[in-house]
Each structure stands twice: as structure tokens, then as C-alpha cells.
C-alpha positions in Angstrom: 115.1 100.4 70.0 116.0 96.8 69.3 113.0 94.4 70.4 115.1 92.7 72.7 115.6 95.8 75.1 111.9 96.6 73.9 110.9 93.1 75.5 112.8 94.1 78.5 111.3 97.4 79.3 108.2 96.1 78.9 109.0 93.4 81.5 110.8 95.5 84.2 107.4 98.2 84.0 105.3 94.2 84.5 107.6 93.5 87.6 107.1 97.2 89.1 103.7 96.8 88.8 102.9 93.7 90.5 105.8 95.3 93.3 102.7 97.9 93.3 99.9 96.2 93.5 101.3 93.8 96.4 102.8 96.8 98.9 99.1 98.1 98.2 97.6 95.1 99.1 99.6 94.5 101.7 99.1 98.2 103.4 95.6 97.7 103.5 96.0 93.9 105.7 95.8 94.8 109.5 98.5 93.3 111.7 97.8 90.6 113.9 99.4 90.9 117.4 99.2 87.9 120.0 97.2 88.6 123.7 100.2 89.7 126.4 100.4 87.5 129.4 98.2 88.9 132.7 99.6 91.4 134.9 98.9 90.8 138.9 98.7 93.6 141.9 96.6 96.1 139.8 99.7 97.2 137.4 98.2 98.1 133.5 98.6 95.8 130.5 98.6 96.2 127.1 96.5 93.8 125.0 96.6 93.7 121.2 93.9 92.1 120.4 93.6 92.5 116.4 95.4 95.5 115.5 93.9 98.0 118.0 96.3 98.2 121.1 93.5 98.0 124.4 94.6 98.8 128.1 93.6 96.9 130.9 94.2 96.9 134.2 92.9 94.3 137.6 92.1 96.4 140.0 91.5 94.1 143.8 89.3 91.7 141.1 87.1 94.6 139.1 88.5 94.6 135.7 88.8 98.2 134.2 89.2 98.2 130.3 89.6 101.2 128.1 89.3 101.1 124.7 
């Protein structure tokens, strides 16, 4: 091999690994979700608050929340 295509071997296997090592990093990064607006007349809503999904419902004023 010449050391120019040597040089860029060595380079492309530098770029795959950083390509790596962010997708890893990024995988282990929970996803953020925004709170949903409220629901009225007793109907269930869906709440991400953090990355775990949570199900509420307002039942004649008693809150009800499953996790």
C-alpha cells in the first residue's frame, strides 16, 4: 500500500469509530417528552413525563394515576 491510501484507511476506521461511540452514547440518553394538555369529563390522558409514558385520568375531581 502507498501511505497515502494507508493514511486514508486509517482515517475512515477514526471516523467509524467516533460514528460508534456517539450512536452508543446517544442510545443510552433517555428521551425527553413535553406534559400533554389536561383532558376534562373523566376521559384518560397520556403524560410523558421523562421517558416513561404515565396514564391519568379525572374522575368527578379524584385523580386516578397508574404508573
Amino acid at each position: 500500500m502507498t501511505m497515502s491510501l494507508c493514511s486514508a484507511y486509517s482515517e475512515t476506521e477514526d471516523l467509524i469509530r467516533r460514528d460508534q461511540a456517539e450512536i452508543s452514547l446517544a442510545a443510552r440518553s433517555q428521551v425527553q417528552y413535553p406534559p400533554q394538555p389536561e383532558v376534562e369529563f373523566g376521559f384518560p390522558q397520556t403524560c410523558y413525563c421523562g421517558a416513561q409514558p404515565l396514564l391519568a385520568v379525572n374522575d368527578q375531581g379524584k385523580s386516578k394515576m397508574l404508573l
